[in-house]
C-alpha positions as CSV (number, residue, x, y, z in Angstrom):
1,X,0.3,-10.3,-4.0
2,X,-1.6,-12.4,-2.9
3,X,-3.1,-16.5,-3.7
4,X,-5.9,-16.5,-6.7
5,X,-9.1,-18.0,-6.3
6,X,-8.1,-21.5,-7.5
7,X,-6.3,-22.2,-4.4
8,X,-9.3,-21.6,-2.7
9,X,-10.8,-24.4,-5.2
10,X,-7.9,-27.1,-4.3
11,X,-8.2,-26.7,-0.9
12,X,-12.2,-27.4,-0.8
13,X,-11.4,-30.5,-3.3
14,X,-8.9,-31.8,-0.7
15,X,-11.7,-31.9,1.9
16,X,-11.0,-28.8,3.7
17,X,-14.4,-27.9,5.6
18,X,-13.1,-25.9,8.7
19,X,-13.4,-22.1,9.0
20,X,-10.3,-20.9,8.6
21,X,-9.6,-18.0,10.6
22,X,-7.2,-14.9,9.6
23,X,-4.5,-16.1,11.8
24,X,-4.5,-19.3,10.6
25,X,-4.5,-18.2,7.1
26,X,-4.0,-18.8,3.7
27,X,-1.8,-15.3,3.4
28,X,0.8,-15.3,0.8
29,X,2.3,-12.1,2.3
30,X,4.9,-13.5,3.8
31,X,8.9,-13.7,4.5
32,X,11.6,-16.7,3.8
33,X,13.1,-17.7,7.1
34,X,16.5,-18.8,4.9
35,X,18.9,-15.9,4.1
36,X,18.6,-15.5,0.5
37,X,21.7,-15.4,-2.3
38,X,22.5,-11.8,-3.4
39,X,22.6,-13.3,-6.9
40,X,18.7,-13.7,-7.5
41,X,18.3,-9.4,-8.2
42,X,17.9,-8.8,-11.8
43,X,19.8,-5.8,-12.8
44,X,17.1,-3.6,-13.7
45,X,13.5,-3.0,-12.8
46,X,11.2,-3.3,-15.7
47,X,8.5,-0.7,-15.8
48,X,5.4,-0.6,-18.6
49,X,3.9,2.5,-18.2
50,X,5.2,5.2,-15.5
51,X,2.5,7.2,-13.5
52,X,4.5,10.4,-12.7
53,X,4.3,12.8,-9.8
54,X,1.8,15.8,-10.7
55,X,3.8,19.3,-9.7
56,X,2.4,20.6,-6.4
57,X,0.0,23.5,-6.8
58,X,0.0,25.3,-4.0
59,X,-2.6,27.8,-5.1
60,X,-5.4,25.6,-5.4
61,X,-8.6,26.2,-3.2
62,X,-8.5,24.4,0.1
63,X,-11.3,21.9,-0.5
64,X,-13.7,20.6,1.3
65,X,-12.2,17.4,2.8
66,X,-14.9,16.8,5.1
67,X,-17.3,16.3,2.3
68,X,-15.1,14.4,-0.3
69,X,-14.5,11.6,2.6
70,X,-18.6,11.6,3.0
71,X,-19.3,11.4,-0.9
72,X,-16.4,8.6,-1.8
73,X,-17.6,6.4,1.7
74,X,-21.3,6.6,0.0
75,X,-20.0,4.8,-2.7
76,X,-18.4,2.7,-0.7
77,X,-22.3,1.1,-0.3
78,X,-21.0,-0.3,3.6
79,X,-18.0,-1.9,2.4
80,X,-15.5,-2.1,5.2
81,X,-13.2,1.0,4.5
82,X,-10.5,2.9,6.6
83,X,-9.9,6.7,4.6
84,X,-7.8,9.2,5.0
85,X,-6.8,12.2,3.0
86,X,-4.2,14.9,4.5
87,X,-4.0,18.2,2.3
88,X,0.2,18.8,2.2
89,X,-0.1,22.1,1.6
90,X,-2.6,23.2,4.3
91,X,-2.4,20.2,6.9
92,X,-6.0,19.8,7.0
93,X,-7.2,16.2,7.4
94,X,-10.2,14.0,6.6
95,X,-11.4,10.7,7.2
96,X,-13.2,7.7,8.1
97,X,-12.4,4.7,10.3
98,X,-9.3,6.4,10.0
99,X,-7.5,5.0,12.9
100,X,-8.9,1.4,12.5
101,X,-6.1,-1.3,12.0
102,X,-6.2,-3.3,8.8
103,X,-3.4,-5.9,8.0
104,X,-1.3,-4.0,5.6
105,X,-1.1,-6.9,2.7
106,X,2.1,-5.0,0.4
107,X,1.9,-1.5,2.1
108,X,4.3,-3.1,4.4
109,X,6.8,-2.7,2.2
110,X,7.0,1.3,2.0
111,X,8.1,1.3,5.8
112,X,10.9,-1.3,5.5
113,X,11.6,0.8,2.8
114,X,11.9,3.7,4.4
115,X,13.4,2.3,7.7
116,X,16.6,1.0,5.2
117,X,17.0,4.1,3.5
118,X,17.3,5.7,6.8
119,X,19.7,2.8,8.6
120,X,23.1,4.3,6.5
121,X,24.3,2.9,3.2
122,X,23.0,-0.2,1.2
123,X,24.5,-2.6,-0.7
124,X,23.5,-2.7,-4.2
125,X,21.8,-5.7,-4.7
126,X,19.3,-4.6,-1.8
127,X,18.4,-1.1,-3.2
128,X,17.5,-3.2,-6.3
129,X,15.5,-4.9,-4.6
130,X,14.4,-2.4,-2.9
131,X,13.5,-0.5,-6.2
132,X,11.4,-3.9,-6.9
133,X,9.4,-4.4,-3.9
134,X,8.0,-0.6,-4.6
135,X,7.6,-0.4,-8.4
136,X,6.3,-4.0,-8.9
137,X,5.3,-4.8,-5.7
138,X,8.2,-7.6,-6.1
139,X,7.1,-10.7,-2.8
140,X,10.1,-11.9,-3.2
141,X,12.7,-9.1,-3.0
142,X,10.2,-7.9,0.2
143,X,11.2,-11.8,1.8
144,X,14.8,-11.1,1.4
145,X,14.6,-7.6,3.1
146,X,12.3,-8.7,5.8
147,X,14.6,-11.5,6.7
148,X,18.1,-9.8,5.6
149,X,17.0,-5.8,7.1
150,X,14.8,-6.9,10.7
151,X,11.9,-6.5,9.1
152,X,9.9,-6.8,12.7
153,X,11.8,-4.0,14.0
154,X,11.5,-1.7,11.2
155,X,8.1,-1.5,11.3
156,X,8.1,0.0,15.1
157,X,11.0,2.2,14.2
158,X,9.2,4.1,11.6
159,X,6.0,3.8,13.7
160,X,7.9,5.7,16.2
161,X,9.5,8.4,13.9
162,X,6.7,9.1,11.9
163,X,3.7,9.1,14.8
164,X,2.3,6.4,13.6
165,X,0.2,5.7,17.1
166,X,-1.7,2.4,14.9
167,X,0.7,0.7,13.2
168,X,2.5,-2.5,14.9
169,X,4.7,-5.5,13.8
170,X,2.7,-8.8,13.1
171,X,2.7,-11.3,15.9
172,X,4.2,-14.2,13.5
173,X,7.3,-12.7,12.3
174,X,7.4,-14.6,8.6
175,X,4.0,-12.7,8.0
176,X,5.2,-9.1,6.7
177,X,1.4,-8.8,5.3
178,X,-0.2,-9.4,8.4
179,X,1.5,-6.3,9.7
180,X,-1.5,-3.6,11.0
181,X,-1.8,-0.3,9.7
182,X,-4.5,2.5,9.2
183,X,-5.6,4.9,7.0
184,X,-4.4,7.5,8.9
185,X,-0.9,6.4,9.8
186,X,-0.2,6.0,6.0
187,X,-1.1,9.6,5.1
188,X,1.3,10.2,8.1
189,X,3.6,8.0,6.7
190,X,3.8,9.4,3.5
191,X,3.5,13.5,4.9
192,X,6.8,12.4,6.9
193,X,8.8,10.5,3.5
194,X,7.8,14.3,1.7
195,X,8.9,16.5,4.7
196,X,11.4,14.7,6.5
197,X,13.6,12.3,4.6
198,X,16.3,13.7,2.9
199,X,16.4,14.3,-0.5
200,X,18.0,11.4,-1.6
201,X,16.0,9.0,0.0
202,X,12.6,11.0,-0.3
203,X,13.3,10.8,-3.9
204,X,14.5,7.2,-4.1
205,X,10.7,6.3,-2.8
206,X,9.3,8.5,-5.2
207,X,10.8,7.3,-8.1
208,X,10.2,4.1,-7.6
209,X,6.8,4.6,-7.1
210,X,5.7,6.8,-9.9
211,X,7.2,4.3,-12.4
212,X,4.9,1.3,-10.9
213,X,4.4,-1.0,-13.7
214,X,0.1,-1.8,-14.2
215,X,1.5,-5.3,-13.9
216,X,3.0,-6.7,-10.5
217,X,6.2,-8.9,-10.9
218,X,3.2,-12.2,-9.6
219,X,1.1,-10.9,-12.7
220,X,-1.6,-9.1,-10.3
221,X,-3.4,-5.8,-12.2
222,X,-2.0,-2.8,-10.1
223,X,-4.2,-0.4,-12.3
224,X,-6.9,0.6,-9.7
225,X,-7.5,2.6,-7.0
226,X,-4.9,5.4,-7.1
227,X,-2.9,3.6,-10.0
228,X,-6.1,3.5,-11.9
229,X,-5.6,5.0,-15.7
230,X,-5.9,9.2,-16.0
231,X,-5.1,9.9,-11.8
232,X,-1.6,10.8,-12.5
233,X,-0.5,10.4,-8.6
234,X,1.9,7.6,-7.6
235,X,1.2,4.5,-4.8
236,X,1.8,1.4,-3.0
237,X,-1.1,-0.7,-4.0
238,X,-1.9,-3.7,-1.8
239,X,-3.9,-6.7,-2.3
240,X,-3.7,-10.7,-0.1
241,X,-6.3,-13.3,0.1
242,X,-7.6,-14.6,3.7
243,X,-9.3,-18.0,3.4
244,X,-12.4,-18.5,3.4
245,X,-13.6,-15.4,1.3
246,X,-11.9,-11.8,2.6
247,X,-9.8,-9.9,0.3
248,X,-8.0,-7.3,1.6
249,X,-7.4,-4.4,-1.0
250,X,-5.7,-1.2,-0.6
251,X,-4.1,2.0,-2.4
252,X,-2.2,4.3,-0.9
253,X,-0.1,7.5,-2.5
254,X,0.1,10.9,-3.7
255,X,-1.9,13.0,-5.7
256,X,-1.5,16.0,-7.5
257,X,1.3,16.2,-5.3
258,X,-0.9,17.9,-2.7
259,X,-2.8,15.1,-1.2
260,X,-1.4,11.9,0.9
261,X,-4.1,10.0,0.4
262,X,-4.9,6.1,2.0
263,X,-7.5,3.9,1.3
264,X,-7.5,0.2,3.0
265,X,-10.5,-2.3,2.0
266,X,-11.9,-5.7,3.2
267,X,-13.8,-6.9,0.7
268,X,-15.3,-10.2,1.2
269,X,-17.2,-12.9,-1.0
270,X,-16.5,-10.4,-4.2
271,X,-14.3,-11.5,-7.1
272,X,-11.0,-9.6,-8.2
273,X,-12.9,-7.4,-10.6
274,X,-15.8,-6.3,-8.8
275,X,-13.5,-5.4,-5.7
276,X,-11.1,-3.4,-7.7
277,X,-13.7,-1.9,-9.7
278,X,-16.1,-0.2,-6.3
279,X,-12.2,0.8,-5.0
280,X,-11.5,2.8,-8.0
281,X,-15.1,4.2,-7.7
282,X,-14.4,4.9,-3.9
283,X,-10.6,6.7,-5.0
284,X,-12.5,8.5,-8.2
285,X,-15.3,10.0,-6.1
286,X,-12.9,11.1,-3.4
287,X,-10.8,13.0,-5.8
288,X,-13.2,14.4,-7.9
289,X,-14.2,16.0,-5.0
290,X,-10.6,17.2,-3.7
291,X,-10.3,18.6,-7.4
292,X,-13.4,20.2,-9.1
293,X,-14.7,22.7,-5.8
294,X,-17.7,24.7,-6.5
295,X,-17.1,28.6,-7.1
């Protein structure tokens, strides 16, 4: 999600000098005003390769999260990162600007999402789109249910039900990806989808998750960060483009099916590669040290 760089390229062409600030932005992450036609869903989702849910294993060490969150932000190199890791099975939690607010870019979607599932039964043309706006991170099935589901009051309904003290609705109500989250309120976020949603819901968001597709229905890569090749968790990646040069980057999910964890990036005057590349480095480090303890 998100504009590519060539926009950026037009617009300086066309004469456009002024700093552009992030509320005046170039965001793509946004929401038709127009009620869409319940005739534009495809019938399926189309996913490449799944990345499955790990089984929980319960009888792992408690690691030292304290010390993966201090090894993962060193690679990091100063970038500016909000990270937070909450063990399921023992509640312990980690981080680091943990409870900063970043604009949420696609992560947005997983609370309408879950707000929906939780509002009473859905038509089926929505929970396709639904299905779409989690597995391929789908812009415009999110503009249909951010105009057709209150998207602005979903976000503080969740907020409120899943203690999510950080998280607030954006203050122009077309932009669903200038909605603010932090690291911290997604682990919440997804502790609450694992322990308190019912079944049929909890594994609605799941599945649609573990069979992300590395390509997102705009053509974006989703294969870094927690999506990236051999991690074998399942996410909501997140990516959106703020003139003049910040990139906002995120990956947020399960792994292992022990740890909820959430890492939210603003990269800035980096290309797509190299800002993918040091988040994967960032999620690699971090799990490699939830994984291979000492003793």
């Amino acid at each position: 999600m998100g504009r590519r760089w060539w926009m950026v390229l037009v617009a300086l062409v066309v004469g456009v000098t002024a700093v552009v600030y992030p509320e005046q932005s170039g965001c793509t992450a946004h929401a038709s005003l127009a009620v869409p036609s319940t005739t534009d869903v495809p019938a399926t989702t189309s996913a490449e390769t799944p990345h499955p849910a790990a089984p929980r294993t319960a009888e792992t060490p408690a690691p030292d999260l304290s010390a993966a969150v201090a090894r993962a932000v060193e690679v990091g190199g100063g970038v500016d990162l909000g990270l937070a890791v909450v063990d399921l099975d023992t509640g312990a939690a980690a981080g680091h600007n943990a409870d900063t607010p970043f604009r949420s870019a696609s992560l947005s979607k997983l609370l309408v999402a879950v707000d929906m599932l939780t509002s009473g039964e859905l038509p089926e043309a929505d929970r396709q789109r639904l299905e779409r706006a989690l597995s391929l991170s789908d812009d415009n099935a999110m503009n249909a249910l951010w105009t057709l589901h209150d998207g602005m009051g979903a976000i503080d309904r969740v907020a409120a039900q899943a203690g999510m003290t950080n998280t607030h609705a954006p203050q122009d109500a077309s932009q669903w990806g200038d909605v603010e989250v932090s690291a911290n309120d997604f682990a919440k976020l997804y502790q609450y989808v694992l322990t308190e949603l019912p079944d049929a819901e909890r594994d609605f968001i799941v599945n649609a998750l573990s069979t992300a597709s590395p390509t997102a229905a705009d053509g974006f890569d989703q294969a870094y960060g927690l999506l990236a090749p051999g991690v074998g968790g399942y996410a909501k990646q997140g990516w959106m483009w703020y003139l003049p040069a910040d990139f906002y980057l995120h990956s947020a999910g399960v792994v292992g099916g022990r740890f909820a964890v959430a890492v939210l990036s603003i990269q800035t005057g980096v290309g797509e590669r190299a800002a993918k590349d040091r988040l994967t480095g960032i999620t690699s480090t971090l799990l490699g040290g939830l994984t291979n303890q000492p003793g």
